[in-house]
C-alpha positions in Angstrom: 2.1 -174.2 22.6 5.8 -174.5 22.4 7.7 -171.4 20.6 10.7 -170.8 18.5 12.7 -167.7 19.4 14.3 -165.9 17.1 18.3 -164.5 18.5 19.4 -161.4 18.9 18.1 -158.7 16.0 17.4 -155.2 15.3 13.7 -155.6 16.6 15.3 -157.4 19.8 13.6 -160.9 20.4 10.2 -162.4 19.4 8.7 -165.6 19.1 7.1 -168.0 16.5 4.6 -171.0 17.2 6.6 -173.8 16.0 6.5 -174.5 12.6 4.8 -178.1 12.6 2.3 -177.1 15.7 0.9 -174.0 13.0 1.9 -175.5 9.6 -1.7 -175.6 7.3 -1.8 -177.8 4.1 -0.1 -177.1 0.9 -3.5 -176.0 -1.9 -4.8 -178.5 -4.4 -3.4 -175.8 -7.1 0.2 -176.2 -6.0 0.3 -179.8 -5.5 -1.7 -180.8 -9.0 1.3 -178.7 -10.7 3.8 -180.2 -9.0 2.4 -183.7 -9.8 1.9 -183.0 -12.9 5.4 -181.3 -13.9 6.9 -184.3 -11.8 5.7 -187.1 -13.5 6.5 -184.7 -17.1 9.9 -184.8 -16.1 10.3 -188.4 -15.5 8.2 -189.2 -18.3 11.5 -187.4 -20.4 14.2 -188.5 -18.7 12.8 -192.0 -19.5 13.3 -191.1 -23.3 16.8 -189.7 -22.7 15.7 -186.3 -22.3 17.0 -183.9 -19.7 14.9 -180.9 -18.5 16.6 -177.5 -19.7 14.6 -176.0 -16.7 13.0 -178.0 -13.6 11.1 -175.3 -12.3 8.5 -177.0 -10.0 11.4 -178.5 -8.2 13.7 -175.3 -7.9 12.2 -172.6 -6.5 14.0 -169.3 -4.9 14.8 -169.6 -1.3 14.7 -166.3 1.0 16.0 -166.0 4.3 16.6 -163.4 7.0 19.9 -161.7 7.3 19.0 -159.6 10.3 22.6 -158.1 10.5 23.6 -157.3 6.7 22.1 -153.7 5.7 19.8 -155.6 3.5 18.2 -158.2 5.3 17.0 -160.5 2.4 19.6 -163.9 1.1 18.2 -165.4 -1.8 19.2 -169.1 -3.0 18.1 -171.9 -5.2 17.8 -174.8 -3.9 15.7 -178.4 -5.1 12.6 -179.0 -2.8 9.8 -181.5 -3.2 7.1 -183.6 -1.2 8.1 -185.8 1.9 6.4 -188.6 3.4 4.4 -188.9 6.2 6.3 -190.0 9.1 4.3 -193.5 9.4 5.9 -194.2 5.6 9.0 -192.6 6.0 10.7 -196.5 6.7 9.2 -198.0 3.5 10.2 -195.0 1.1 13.7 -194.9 3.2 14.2 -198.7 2.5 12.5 -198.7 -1.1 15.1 -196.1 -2.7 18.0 -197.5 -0.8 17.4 -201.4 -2.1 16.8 -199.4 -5.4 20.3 -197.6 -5.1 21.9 -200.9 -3.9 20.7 -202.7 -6.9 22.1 -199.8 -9.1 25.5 -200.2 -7.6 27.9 -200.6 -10.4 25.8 -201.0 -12.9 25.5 -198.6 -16.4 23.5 -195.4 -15.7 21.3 -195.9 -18.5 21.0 -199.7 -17.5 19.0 -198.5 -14.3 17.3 -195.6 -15.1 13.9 -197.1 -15.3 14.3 -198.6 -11.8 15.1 -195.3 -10.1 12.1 -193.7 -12.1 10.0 -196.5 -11.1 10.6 -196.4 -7.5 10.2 -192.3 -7.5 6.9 -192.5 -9.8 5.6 -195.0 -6.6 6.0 -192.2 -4.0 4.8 -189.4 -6.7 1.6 -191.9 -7.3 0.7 -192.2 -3.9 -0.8 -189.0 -2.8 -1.9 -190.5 0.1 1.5 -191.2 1.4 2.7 -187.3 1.8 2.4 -185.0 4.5 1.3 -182.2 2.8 2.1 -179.8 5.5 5.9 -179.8 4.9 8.7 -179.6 1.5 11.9 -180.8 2.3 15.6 -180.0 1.0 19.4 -180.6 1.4 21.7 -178.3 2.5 25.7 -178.6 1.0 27.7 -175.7 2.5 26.2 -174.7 5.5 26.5 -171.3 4.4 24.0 -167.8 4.2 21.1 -169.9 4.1 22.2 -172.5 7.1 23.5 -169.2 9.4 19.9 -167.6 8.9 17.7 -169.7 9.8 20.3 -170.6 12.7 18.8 -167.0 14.1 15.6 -167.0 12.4 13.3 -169.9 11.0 11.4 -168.0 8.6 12.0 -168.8 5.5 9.9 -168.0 1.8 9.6 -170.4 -1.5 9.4 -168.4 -4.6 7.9 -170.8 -7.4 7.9 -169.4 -10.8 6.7 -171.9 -13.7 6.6 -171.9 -17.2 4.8 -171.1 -19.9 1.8 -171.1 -21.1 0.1 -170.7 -17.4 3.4 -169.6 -15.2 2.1 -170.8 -12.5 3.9 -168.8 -8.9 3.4 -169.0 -5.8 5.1 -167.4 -3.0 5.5 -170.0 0.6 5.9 -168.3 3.6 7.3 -171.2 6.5 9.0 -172.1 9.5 12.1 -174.2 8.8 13.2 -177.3 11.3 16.9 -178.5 10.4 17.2 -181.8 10.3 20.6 -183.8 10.8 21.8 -187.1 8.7 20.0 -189.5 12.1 16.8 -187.9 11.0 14.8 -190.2 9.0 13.0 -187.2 7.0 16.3 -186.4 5.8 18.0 -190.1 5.1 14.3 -189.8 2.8 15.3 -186.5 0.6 19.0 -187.5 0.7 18.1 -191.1 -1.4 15.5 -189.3 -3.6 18.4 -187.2 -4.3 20.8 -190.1 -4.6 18.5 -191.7 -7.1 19.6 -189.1 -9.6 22.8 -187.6 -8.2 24.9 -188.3 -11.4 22.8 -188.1 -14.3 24.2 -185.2 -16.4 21.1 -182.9 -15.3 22.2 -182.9 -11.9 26.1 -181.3 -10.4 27.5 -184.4 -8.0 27.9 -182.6 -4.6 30.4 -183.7 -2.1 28.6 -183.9 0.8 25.4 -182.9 2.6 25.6 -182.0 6.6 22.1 -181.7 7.4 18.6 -180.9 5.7 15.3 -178.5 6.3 12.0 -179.9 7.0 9.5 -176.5 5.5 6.5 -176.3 7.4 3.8 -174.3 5.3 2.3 -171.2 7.2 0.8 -169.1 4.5 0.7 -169.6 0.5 0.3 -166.5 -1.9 -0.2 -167.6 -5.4 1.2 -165.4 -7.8 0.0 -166.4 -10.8 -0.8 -164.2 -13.7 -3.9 -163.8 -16.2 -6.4 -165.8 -14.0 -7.4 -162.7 -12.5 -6.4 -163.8 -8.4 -3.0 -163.4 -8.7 -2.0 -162.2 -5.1 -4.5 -164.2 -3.5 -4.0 -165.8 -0.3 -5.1 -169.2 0.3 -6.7 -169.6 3.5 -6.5 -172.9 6.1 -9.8 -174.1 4.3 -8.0 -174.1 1.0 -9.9 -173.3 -2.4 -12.1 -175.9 -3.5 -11.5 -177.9 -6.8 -13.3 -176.6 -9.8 -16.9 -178.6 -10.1 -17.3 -181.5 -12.3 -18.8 -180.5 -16.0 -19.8 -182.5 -18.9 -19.4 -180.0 -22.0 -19.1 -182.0 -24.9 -19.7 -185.4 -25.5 -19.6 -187.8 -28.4 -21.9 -190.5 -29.6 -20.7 -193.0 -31.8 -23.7 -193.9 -33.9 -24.6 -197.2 -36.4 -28.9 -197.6 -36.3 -28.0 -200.6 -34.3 -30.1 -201.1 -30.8 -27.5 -200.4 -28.3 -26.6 -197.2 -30.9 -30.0 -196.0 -29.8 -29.6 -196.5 -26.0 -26.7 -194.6 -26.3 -28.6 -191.8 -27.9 -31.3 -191.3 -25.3 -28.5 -192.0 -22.1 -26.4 -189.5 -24.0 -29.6 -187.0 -24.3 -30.6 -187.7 -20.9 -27.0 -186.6 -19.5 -26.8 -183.7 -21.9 -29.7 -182.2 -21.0 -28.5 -181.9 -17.0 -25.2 -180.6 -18.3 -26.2 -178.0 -20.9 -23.5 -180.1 -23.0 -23.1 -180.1 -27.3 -23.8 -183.5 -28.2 -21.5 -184.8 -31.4 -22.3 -187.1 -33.4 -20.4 -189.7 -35.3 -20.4 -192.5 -38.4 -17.6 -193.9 -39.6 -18.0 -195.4 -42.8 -14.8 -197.4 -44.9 -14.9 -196.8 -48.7 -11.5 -196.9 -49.1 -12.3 -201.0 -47.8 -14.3 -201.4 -50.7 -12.1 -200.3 -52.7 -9.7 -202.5 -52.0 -12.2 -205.1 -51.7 -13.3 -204.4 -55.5 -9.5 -204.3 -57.0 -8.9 -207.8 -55.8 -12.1 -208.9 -57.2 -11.0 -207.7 -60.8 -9.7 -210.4 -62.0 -12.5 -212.2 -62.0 -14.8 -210.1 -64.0 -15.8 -210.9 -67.0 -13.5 -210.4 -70.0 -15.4 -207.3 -71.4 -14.8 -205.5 -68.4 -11.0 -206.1 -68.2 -9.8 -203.8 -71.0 -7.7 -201.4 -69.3 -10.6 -198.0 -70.4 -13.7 -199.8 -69.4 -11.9 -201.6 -66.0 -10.9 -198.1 -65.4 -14.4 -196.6 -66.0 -15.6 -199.3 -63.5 -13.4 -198.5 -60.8 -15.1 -195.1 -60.9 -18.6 -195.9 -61.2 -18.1 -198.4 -58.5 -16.3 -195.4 -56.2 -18.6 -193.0 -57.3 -21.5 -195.6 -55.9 -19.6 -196.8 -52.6 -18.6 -193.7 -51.4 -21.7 -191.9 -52.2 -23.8 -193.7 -50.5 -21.8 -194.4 -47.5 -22.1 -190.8 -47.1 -26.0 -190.8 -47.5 -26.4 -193.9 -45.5 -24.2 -191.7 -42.7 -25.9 -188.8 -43.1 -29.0 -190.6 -42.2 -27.7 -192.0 -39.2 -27.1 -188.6 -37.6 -30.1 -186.9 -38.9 -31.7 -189.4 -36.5 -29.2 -188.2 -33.7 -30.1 -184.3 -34.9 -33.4 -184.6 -34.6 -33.4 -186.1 -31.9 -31.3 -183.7 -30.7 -33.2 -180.9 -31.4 -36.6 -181.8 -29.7 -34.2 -182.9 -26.6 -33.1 -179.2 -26.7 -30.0 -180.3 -27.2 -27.0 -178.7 -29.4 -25.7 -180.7 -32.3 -22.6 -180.9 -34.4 -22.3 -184.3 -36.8 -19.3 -185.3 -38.3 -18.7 -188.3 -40.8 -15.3 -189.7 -40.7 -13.8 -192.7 -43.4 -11.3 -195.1 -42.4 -11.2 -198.2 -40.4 -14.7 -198.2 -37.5 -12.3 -197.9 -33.5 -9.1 -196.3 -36.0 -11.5 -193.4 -37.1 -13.1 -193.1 -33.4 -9.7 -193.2 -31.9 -8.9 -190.5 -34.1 -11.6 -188.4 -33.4 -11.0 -189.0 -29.5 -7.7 -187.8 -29.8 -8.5 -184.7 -31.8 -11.0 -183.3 -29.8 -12.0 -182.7 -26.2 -14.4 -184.7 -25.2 -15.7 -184.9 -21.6 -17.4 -188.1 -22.4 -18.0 -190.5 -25.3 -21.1 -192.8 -25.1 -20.6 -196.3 -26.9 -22.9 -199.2 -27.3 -21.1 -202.5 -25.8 -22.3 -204.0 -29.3 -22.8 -202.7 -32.6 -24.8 -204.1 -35.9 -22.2 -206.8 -36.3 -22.9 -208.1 -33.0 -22.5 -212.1 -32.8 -24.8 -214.1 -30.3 -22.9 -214.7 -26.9 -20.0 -212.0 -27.2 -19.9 -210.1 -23.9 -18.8 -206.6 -26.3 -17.9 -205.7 -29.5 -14.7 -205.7 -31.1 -15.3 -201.9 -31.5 -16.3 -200.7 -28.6 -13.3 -202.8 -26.8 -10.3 -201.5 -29.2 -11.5 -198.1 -28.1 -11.4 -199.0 -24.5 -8.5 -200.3 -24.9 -6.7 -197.2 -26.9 -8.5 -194.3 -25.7 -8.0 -192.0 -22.8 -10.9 -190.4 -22.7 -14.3 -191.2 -20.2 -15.8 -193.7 -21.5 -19.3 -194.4 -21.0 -20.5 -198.3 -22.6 -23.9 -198.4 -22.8 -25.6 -202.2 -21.8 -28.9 -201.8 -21.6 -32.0 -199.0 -21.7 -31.7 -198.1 -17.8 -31.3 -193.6 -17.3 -29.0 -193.3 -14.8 -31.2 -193.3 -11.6 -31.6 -195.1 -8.2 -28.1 -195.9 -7.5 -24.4 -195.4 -8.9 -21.7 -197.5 -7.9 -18.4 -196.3 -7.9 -15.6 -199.0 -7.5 -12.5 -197.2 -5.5 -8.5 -198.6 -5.3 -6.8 -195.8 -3.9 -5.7 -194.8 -7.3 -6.1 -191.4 -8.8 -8.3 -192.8 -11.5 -11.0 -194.2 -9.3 -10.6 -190.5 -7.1 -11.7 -188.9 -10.2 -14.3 -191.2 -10.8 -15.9 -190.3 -7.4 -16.1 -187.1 -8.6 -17.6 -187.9 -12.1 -20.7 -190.0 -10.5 -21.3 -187.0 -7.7 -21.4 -185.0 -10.5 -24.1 -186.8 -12.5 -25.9 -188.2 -9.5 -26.7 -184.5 -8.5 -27.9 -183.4 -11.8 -30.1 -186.8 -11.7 -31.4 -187.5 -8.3 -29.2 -190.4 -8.2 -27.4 -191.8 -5.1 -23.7 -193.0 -4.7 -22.3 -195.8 -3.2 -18.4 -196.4 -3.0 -17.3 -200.0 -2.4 -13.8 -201.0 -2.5 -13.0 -204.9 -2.6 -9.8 -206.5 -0.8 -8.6 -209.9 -1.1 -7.6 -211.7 2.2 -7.5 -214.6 0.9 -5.0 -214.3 -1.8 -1.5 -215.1 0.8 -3.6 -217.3 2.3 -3.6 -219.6 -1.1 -0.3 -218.2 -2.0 1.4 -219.7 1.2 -0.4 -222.9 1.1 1.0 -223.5 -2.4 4.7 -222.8 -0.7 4.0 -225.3 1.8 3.9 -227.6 -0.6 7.0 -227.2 -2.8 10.0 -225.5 0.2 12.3 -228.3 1.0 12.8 -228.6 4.9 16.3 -226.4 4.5 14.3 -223.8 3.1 11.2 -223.9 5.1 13.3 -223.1 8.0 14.5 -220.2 6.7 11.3 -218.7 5.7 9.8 -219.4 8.9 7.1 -220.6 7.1 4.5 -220.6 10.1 5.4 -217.5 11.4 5.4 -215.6 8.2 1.7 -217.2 7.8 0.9 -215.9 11.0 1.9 -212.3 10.5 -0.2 -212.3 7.2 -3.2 -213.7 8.5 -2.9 -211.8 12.0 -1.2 -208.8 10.6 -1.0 -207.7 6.8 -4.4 -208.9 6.0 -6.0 -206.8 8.8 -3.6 -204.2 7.5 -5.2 -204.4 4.1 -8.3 -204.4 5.4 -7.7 -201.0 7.0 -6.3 -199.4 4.4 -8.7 -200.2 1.6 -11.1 -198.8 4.3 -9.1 -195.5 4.2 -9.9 -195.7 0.8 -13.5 -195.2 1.3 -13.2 -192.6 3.8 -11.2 -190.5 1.0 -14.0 -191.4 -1.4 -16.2 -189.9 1.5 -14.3 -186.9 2.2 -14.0 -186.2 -1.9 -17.3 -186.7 -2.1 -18.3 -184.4 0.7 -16.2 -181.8 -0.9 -18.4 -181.7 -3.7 -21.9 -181.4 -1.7 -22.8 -184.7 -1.4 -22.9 -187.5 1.7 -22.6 -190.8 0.0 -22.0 -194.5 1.4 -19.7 -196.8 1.5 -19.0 -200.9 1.6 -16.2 -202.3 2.2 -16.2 -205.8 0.3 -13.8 -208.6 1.0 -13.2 -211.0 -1.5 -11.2 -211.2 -5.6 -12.6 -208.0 -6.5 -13.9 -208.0 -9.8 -15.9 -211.2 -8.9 -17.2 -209.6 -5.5 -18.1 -206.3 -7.2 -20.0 -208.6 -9.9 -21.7 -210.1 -7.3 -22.5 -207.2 -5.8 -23.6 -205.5 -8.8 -26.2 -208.9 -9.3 -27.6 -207.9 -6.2 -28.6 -204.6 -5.9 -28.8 -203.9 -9.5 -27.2 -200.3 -9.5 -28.1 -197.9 -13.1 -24.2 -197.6 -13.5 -21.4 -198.6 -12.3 -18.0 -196.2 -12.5 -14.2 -197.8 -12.1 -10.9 -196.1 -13.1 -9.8 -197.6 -16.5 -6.8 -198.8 -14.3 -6.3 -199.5 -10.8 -3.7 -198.7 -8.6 -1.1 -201.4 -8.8 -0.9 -200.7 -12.5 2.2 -201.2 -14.6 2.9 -198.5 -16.7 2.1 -198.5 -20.2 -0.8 -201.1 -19.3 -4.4 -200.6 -21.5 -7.4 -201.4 -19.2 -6.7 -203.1 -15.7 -7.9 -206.7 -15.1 -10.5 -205.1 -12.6 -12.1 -202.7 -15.6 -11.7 -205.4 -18.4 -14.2 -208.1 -16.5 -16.2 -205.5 -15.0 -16.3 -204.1 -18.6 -17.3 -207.8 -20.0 -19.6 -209.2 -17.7 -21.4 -206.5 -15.6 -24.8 -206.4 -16.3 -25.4 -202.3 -15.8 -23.6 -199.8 -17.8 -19.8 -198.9 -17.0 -18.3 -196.0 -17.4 -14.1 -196.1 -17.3 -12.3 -192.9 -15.9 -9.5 -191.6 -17.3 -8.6 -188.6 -15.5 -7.1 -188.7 -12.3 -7.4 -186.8 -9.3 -5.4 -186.3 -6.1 -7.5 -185.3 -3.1 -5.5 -184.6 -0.2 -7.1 -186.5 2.7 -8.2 -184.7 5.6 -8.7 -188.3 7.2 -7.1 -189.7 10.1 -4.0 -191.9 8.9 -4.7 -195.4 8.2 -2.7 -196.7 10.3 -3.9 -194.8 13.4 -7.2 -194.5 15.5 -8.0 -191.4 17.2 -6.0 -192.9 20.5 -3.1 -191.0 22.1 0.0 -192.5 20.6 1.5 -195.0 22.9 5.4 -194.2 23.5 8.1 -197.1 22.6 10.8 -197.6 24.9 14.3 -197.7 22.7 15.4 -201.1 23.2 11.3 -201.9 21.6 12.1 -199.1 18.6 15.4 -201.1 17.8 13.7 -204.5 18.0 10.9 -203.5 15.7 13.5 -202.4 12.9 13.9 -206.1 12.5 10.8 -206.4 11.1 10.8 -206.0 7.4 9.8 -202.5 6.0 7.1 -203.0 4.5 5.2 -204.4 7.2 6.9 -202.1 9.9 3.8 -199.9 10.4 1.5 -202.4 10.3 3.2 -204.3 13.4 3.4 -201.5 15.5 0.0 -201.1 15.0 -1.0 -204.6 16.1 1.4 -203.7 19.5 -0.2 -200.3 20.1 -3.2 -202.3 19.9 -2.4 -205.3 22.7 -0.7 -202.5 24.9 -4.2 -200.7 24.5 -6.3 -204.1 25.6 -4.2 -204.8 28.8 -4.0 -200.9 29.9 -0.4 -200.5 29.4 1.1 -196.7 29.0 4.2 -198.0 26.8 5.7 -200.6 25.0 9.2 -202.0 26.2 10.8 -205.1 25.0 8.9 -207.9 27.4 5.5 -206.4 25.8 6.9 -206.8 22.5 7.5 -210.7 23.1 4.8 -211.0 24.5 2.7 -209.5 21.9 5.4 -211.3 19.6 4.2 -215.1 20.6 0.5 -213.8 20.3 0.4 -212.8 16.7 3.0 -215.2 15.7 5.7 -211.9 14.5 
């Protein structure tokens, strides 16, 4: 292994593995905070806030002054995530077409697209090397002379309140200059919000650190572990529990298949069930004043209309409340010869109004709604209910379309996106309380440029079919991206695996290729699964979007019962990259390096690949320009 050595001190000269060769991954607790106080901080800026304090991004940096009669230098500096080197080109080129577009243009007028380009690196967990933090220097002062002599450097993180989260990281530090794509990387992120009044402008910035993580201490206080090392297995995520769920109840038939699926999960989970009717006597009330004036003339004198209007809310709201208490003594008793604990609540107002309400207030685990209700008209696919919830909610939500327990099999739809991550979890979770199995499919559409391409063939005048390059751009779809695609939704699964795994349990996996809602339908049709569970958005989602297109015709037409995540999780991926196999990595001659940089970002990684590949089948040890044309006429790049 090769070794740093650290010049001349008063302990004379040792060594250090270097840092990336030894560096362990960062725990779940740190990056979930730093996700999570990430995207809070964006979330205010985007309303014209500024952070008074951006603690998960400015932690205390330590370094070794072997020479000073206390050895210790202490500095803030701004750290966050970097990419992995195989996505360092399409971050690098995303922020800098971002900060090109900004050019000149009001601060406040482009705000949203620097947020939107740094939310798509926060959002893509997959996309980090979670060995490694990364960070500017500007003066090239203490901090730069230290680790000059020693690389060891620590990362004091002290959050706020109510948890104050800490943790203390312990690391090896590689400088990086301004030819070093890792730093170009934090140098735009910073760019993206150098002058916004939370932020000093800085002159200039010489050269960067690359942090490799060697041993995290969290520091945390009141959760009892505070001092604890993590070790290179890292602390497992807290299990899966269903504590409290809500039933939605109306004596129609799909109300009372939600009442024995929501017994049947209850029971496994030790949860409270709760119980709900919403009834709307303030709607007949309203009803009944704008049928006054067509009573009857005895009944319009202002003392007896007035005695009328309270007889008649005396009756309505009375026996709302007894036709709602009936409905959840049903649920109680149920309840009780389940075993089961009970709490009903009655609730007035409009039906999905009151239920969003109720959501919203409490903290539910899961709700359980019939996809129809007493009003249910022949042919609709769901009720106007049970959608408006789905639609405002962000809770679990668990629609209920026929009497099926869970059992057999659970299919769980997975995107990539946090959302269908968490919902991996959710279905281990209840498939191991009820002897279910899991199967993960993911769904990729190769056939989508294919039709989008065909439909440019058709309208590009000659001029500008010539300088699209129409056929070759075909080609490097068909040959390239699709395959691509195809890979990565297949890196997907292995997450799902790996997530899955981390929970106790082996599931399976199909990869599907087709639209996906339509192929998941089908697949749905043909081996009949008791539930099906899909994030309520996927992971091309624009922001402030209800349900995704995925979830809304899964949630209309699939014939099994669908349960919509809402949580996210982040696992970090123990996989092999997507874009590589376990083969040695093939070394590029540098005329080849700067000939693929003409290939457009976004696809970079993705044609190297397909070159590694052809160099591979004809037994070549490295890729130099003649290889590249070669492989360049075969694939059609």
């Amino acid at each position: 292994m090769s070794e740093i050595i650290i010049k001349d001190h008063s302990r004379g000269k040792a060594t250090l593995p270097r840092g990336e060769s030894s560096a362990i991954q960062l725990p779940k607790e740190f990056i979930e905070w730093q996700m999570s106080a990430r995207r809070g901080a964006y979330a205010n800026v985007a309303k014209g806030k500024r952070p008074a304090r951006f603690s998960a991004h400015l932690p205390v940096v330590i370094t070794l002054r072997h020479a000073a009669e206390f050895i210790t230098h202490a500095a803030t500096k701004g750290t966050g995530f970097t990419p992995k080197d195989d996505y360092l080109d399409h971050y690098i080129a995303l922020f800098d077409n971002c900060l090109d577009k900004c050019q000149g243009r009001p601060w406040k007028e482009t705000l949203g697209e620097r947020i939107a380009v740094a939310r798509e690196f926060y959002e893509n967990p997959d996309h980090i090397d979670f060995r490694r933090l990364g960070l500017l220097e500007i003066f090239q002062g203490q901090t730069y002379k230290n680790l000059m002599d020693d690389p060891r450097i620590t990362l004091h993180y002290t959050g706020d309140g109510p948890d104050y989260p800490s943790f203390q990281i312990n690391a090896l530090a590689q400088i990086v200059g301004p030819e070093d794509k890792s730093f170009q990387f934090v140098y735009l992120a910073r760019q993206l919000f150098e002058h916004d009044r939370f932020h000093i402008h800085q002159p200039n910035y010489p050269l960067g650190y690359l942090v490799w993580v060697q041993e995290v201490y969290d520091k945390s206080p009141f959760h009892g572990r505070a001092g604890r090392q993590f070790d290179k297995q890292q602390v497992k995520t807290p299990p899966v529990e269903i504590k409290e769920i809500l039933i939605p109840v109306d004596n129609s038939k799909y109300s009372d298949l939600c009442i024995n699926l929501g017994l049947q999960i209850a029971r496994q989970f030790d949860a409270t069930i709760t119980g709900t009717h919403v009834y709307a006597a303030k709607l007949h009330d309203d009803r009944f004043k704008q049928m006054e004036s067509g009573l009857p003339a005895k009944y319009q004198e202002p003392i007896e209309l007035e005695r009328q209007r309270k007889i008649h809310d005396s009756l309505i709201t009375e026996s709302l409340e007894l036709i709602s208490d009936s409905y959840l003594q049903a649920l109680a008793e149920s309840s009780k010869s389940a075993d089961v604990k009970f709490v009903g609540k009655r609730r007035e107002g409009k039906n999905y109004a009151a239920l969003i309400a109720e959501i919203e207030e409490a903290d539910y685990d899961l709700v359980v709604m019939g996809a129809r209700g007493l009003g249910a008209v022949p042919g609709a696919q769901i009720g106007s209910v049970t959608e408006r919830v789905a639609r405002r909610s962000r809770a679990n939500l668990l629609i209920v379309k026929n009497d099926k327990s869970i059992d057999g099999k659970i299919f769980i739809a997975v995107d990539g996106s946090p959302q269908s991550f968490a919902g991996v979890r959710l279905g281990v979770a209840l498939a191991q309380a009820t002897n279910a199995t899991v199967e993960a499919v993911a769904a990729y559409d190769p056939h989508f440029h294919t039709v989008a391409f065909r439909g440019l063939e058709g309208v590009l005048t000659p001029e500008a079919s010539k300088v699209f390059r129409f056929k070759e751009q075909e080609k490097l779809h068909d040959e390239i991206i699709d395959k691509g695609i195809a890979k990565i939704y297949s890196g997907h699964l292995e997450t799902a695996k790996t997530v899955a795994a981390d929970d106790g349990m082996e599931i399976t996996t199909t990869l599907l290729e087709g639209k996906p809602f339509q192929t998941i339908l089908d697949y749905i049709e043909k081996d009949q699964p008791s539930l099906i569970i899909l994030g309520r958005l996927g992971v091309h989602a624009d922001e402030g979007l209800d349900l995704g297109a995925t979830a809304e015709n899964l949630l209309r037409l699939a014939p099994c019962n669908v349960l919509l995540t809402a949580q996210k999780f982040f696992p970090i991926s123990q996989q092999q990259d997507v874009y590589t196999d376990d083969f040695e990595e093939i070394p590029w001659a540098p005329e080849a390096i700067k000939r693929l940089e003409n290939v457009p970002p976004f696809a970079r990684s993705f044609a190297r690949k397909s070159i590694d590949d052809y160099a591979r089948e004809k037994g070549l040890s490295e890729v130099d320009v003649d290889l590249m044309l070669e492989a360049r006429e075969r694939l059609g790049m």
